[in-house]
N, C-alpha and C positions, 0 to 999 in steps of 0.2 A: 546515409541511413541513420536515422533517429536512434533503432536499438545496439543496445553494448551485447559483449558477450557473457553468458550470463550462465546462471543453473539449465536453462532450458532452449538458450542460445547460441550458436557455435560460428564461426567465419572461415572458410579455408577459401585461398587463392584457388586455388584447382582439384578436382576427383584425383583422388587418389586410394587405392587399398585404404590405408590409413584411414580414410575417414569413415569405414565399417566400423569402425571399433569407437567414434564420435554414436554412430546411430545405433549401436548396443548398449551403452551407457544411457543414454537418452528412452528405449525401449525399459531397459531395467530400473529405470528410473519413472520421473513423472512424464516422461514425452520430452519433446524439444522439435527445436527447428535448427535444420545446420542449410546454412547459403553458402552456394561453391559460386566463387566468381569476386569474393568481399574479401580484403588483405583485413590482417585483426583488428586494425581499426574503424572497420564494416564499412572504406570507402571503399566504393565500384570500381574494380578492374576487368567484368566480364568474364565471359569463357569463350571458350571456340568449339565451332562445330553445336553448339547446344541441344539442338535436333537429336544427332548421334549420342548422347550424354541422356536425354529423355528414353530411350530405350535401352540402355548400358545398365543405366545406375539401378531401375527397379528389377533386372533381371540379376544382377550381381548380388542385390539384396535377399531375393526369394530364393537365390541358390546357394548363397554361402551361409545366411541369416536366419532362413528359414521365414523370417516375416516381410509384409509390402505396405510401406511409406507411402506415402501420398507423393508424389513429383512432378514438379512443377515448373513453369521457366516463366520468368516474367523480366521487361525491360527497365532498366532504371540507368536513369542517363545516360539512355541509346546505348547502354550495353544488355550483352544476354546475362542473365543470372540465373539459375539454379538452385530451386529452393525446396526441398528436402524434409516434411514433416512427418516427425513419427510419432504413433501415440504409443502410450505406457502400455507394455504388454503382463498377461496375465501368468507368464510361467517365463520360467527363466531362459535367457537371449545370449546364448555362447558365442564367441568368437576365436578362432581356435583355440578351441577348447577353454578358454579363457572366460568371465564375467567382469563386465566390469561397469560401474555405476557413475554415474554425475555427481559431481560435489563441488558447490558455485561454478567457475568457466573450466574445468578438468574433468579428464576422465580417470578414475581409479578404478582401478584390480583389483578382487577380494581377495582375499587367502584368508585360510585358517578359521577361526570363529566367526568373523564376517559375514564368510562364505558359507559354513554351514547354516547358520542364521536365515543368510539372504534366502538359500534355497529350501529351507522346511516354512520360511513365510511364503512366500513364491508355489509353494506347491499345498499349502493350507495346514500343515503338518505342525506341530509341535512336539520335544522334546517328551513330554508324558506321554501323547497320546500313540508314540514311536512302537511298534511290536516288537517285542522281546520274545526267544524264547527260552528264558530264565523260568525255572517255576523259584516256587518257595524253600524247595529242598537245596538250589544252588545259592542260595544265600547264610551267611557265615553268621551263625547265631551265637559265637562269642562275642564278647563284647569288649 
């Protein structure tokens, strides 16, 4: 395979859990494509059963993820591969209970500022325009 692993690229040998949390990053992020069947230096080792994997993987996704990838199988050098495209979603993509984003070929986990960040952009919201119910009398007019 021509491509590396990248911001938007991902390789794993085989389906695994694990790789929910490749296609949450990729959703919180710009999209990506993660191929199951490509060791990390994206030569072809296949998978098995691929058939059974075409009906596992999107149903694993819409039940744990709450969103649906494209999926896909295609051959390349007479093996079966699995190819997995998600686009950028508009609201934020948990994985238990977890976020977490693409950053070049990783995935990272927000915490803290990040994270409240990630999700008042994610949900349209900003900091000012946040509802307080502070009036002006709970404000400390010494100075």
């Amino acid at each position: 395979m021509s491509e590396k692993e990248s911001q938007s690229v991902e390789f794993k040998s085989k389906w695994s859990d694990d790789c929910l949390k490749t296609i949450v990053a990729f959703a919180n992020s710009a999209g990506g494509k993660l191929y199951i069947g490509l060791d990390n230096k994206g030569e072809v080792i296949g998978v098995t059963d691929a058939k059974k994997l075409l009906e596992d993987i999107p149903n694993k996704v819409k039940n744990k993820l709450f969103i649906t990838p494209f999926v896909n199988h295609e051959k390349q050098g007479g093996k079966d591969v699995i190819i997995i495209e998600v686009l950028p979603s508009t609201f934020p993509v948990f994985y238990e209970g977890k976020i977490f984003i693409r950053s070049g070929s990783t995935n990272q986990e927000l915490t803290g500022l990040e994270l409240n960040s990630f999700i008042l952009e994610k949900t349209g919201k900003t900091w000012d325009k946040l509802h307080s119910d502070a009036t002006e009398n709970d404000l400390d007019k010494k100075p």
